[in-house]
C-alpha positions in Angstrom: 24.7 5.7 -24.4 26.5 2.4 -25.2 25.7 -0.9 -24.7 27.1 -2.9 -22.3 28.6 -5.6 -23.8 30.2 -3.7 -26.4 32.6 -2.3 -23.5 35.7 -4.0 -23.9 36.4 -7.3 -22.3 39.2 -5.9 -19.2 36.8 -2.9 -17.9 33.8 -5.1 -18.0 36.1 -7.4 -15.7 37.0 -4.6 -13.5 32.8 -3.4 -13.5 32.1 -7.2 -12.1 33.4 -5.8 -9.0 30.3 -3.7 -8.6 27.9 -7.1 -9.0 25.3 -7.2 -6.0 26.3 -8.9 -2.7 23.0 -10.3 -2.0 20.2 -11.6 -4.2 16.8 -12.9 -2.5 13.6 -14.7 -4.9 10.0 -13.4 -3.1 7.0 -14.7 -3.6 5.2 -11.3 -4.2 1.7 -12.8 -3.0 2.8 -14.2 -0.2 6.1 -12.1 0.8 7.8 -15.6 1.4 11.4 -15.5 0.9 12.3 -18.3 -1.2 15.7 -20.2 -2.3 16.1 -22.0 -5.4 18.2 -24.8 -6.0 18.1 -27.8 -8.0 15.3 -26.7 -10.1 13.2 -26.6 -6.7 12.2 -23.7 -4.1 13.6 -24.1 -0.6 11.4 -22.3 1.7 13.6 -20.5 4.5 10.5 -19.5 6.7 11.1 -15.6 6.2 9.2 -12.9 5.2 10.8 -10.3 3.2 10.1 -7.5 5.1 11.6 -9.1 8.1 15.4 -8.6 7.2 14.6 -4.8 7.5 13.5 -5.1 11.0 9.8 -4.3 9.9 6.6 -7.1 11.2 4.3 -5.7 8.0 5.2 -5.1 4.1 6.5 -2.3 3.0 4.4 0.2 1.9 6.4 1.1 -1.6 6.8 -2.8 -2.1 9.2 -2.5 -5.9 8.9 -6.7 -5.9 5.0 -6.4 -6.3 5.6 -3.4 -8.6 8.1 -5.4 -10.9 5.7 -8.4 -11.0 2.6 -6.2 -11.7 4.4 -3.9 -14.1 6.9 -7.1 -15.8 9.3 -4.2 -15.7 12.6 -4.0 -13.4 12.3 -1.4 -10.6 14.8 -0.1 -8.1 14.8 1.5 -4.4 17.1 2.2 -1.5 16.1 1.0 1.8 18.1 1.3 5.0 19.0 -1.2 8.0 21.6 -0.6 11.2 22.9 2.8 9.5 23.5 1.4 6.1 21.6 2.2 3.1 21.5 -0.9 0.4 20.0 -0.6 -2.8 17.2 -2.9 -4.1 16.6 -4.0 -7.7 13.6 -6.1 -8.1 13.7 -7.9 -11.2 10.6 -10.5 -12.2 11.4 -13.7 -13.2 8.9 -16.5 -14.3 10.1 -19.9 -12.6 7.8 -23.1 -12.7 4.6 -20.7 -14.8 4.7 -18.5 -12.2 6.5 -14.9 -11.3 8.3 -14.3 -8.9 11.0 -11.3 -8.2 14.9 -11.9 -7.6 15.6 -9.0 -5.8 19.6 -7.9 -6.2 21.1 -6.4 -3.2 24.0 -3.9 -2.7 25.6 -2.0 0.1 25.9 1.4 -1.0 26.6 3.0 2.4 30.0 4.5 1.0 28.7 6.0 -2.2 26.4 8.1 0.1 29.4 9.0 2.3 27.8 7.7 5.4 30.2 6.8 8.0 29.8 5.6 11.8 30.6 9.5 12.8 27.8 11.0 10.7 24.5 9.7 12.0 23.2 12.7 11.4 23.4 12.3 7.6 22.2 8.8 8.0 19.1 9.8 9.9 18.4 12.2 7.0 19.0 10.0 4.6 16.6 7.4 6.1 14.0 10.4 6.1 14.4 11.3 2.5 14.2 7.5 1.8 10.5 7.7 4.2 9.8 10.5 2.6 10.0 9.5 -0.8 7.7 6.0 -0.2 4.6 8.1 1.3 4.7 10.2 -1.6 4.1 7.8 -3.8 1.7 5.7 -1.9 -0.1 8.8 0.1 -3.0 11.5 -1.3 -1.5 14.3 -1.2 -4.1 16.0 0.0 -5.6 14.2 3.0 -2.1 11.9 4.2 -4.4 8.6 3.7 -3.2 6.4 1.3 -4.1 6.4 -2.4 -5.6 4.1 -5.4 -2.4 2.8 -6.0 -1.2 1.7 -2.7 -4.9 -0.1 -2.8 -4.3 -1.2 -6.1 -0.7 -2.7 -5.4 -1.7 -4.1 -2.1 -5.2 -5.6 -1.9 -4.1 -8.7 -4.2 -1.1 -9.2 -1.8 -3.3 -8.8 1.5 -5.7 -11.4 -0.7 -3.8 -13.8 -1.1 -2.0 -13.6 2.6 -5.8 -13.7 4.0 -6.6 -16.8 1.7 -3.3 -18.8 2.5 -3.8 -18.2 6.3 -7.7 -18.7 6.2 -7.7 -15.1 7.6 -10.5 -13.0 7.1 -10.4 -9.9 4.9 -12.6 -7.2 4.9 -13.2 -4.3 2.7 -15.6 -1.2 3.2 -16.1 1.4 0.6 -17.7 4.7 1.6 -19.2 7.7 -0.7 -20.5 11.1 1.1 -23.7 11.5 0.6 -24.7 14.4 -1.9 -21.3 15.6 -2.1 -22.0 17.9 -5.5 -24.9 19.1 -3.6 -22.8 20.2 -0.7 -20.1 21.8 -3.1 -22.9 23.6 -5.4 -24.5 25.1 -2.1 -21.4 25.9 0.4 -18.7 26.1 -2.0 -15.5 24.0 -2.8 -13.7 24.9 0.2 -16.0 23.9 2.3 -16.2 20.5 0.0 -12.1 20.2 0.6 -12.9 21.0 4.8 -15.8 18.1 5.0 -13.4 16.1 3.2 -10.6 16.4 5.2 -12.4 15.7 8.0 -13.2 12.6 7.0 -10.1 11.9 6.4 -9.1 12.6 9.8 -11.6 10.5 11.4 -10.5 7.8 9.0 -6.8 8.0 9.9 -7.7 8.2 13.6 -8.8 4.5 12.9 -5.3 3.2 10.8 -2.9 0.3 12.7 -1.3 -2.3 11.6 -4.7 -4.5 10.5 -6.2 -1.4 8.8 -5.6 1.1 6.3 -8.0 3.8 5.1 -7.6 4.8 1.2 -8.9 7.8 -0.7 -9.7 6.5 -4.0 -10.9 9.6 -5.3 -13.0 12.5 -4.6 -15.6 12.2 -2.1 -15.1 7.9 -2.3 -12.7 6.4 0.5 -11.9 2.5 0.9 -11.0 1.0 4.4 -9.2 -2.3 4.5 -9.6 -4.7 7.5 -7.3 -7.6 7.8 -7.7 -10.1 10.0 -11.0 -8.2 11.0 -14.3 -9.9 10.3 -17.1 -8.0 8.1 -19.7 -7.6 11.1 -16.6 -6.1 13.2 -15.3 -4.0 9.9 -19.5 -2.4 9.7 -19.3 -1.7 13.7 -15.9 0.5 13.4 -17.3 1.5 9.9 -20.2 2.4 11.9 -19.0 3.9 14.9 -16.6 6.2 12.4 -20.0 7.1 10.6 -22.0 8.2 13.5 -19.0 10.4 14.9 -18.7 12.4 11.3 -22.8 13.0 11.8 -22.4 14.8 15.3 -19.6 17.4 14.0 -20.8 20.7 13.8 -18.8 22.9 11.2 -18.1 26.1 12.5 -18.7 28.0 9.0 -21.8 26.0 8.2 -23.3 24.4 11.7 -26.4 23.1 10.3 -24.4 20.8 7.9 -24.2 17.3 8.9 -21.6 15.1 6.6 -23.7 12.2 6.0 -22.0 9.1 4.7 -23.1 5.7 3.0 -20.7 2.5 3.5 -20.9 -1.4 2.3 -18.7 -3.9 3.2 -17.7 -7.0 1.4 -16.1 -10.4 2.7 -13.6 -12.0 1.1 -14.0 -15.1 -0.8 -12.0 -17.6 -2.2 -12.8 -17.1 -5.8 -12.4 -13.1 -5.7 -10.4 -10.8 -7.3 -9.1 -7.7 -6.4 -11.6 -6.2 -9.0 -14.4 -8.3 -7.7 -14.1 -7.9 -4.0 -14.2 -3.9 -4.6 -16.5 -4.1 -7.0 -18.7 -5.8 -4.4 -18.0 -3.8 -1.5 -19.1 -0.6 -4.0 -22.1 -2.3 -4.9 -22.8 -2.9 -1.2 -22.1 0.9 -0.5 -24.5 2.0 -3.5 -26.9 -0.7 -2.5 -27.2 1.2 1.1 -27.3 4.6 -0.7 -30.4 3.6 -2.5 -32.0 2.2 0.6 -31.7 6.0 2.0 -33.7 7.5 -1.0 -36.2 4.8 -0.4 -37.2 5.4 3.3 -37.4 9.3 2.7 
């Protein structure tokens, strides 16, 4: 490969044609949609998300991913039968990042027209498809360490800035190696699953159930109180106890869960590392009362 600017001065002229149409600077904690003129930000009152007709972040969020990463990142996302592509580029204005996101209709390069919805529709899949891949466990559908890695800080600093609570539960099955060393790991991967089904059964918009690994799942609450989080926690809990297993009906799937609150001065590290405590802090109180 060559570099750019040793292309010749008339093709690079003719290559300016391809420049993005739209450029956009987002505040990547608070998905604010900023201008910048004048050496000052002009707030428009949008959130980024809302130009794609969606009322929550996306889940593959490349702005977040650029700022976390200080690396460029790209994506296609798609909007009234056109697909645009994204390129999310950090920037540092004022000591703090931010991403200019450059925007380009690429509709025709796809050979998408107003006649073939049907490639558009599969296009848009591909494009759905693609996000949950990266953001889902692969074995269970809930979403991974790395959407709750790229997230929480985001949903932080939303809850802070709105004076929203924010509540975070981490739960560990009890005796999981146990259960594997006496039933076997298929029947470890069938408990687990279950879980994860009850846990899914519980996702909307205010909250999103992570497997972080193994046998240890996250739940994230926004907008949702801690004593309300422990209740559906709880409730979630007590269900998984009364299911019988076909293969194994005297097993009960017994699970341990803390939940944190959020506070002003946390971290992402420090509110999970909280809510883990919390979780081991309730696991120890079982051994005790035997």
């Amino acid at each position: 490969m060559f570099k750019f600017e040793q292309l010749e001065s008339e093709l690079q002229k003719q290559l300016s044609l391809y420049v993005p149409e739209f450029y956009r600077i987002v505040d990547v904690d608070t998905y604010e949609v900023l201008d910048y003129r004048h050496g000052e930000f002009i707030d428009i009152n949008q959130k980024c998300y809302q130009v794609w007709n969606m009322n929550a972040p996306c889940m593959n969020c490349t702005s977040r991913r650029a700022v976390k990463e200080d690396k460029p990142v790209i994506k296609l996302s798609f909007l009234d039968k056109r697909i645009f592509l994204i390129h999310s580029i950090p920037v540092e204005i004022k000591n703090r990042k931010y991403s200019i996101e450059l925007i380009q209709d690429v509709s025709s390069s796809f050979l998408l027209h107003e006649n073939n919805l049907q490639g558009a529709d599969e296009v848009l899949s591909l494009i759905s498809l693609f996000d949950e891949r990266i953001m889902k466990d692969s074995s269970t559908n809930l979403f991974n360490k790395q959407y709750l890695l790229e997230n929480l800080p985001a949903m932080m600093a939303h809850a802070k800035s709105e004076s929203r609570p924010l509540s975070l539960a981490v739960l560990d099955v009890d005796h999981f190696k146990r259960t594997n060393d006496r039933y076997g790991h298929v029947f470890g991967d069938e408990v687990i699953l279950k879980i994860s089904e009850t846990l899914i059964a519980l996702m909307n918009e205010s909250i999103h159930a992570v497997r972080i690994g193994g046998d240890e799942f996250a739940v994230i609450f926004e907008n949702i109180d801690p004593s309300a989080a422990m209740s559906i926690c709880d409730q979630a809990i007590h269900l998984l106890a009364s299911f019988h297993f076909e293969s194994y009906p005297e097993y009960r799937i017994a699970i341990s869960c803390g939940v944190a609150d959020l506070r002003e001065s946390d971290t992402a590290e420090s509110f999970l590392d909280r809510a883990d405590r919390m979780m081991y802090g309730m696991k120890h109180k079982k051994l005790c009362n035997k």
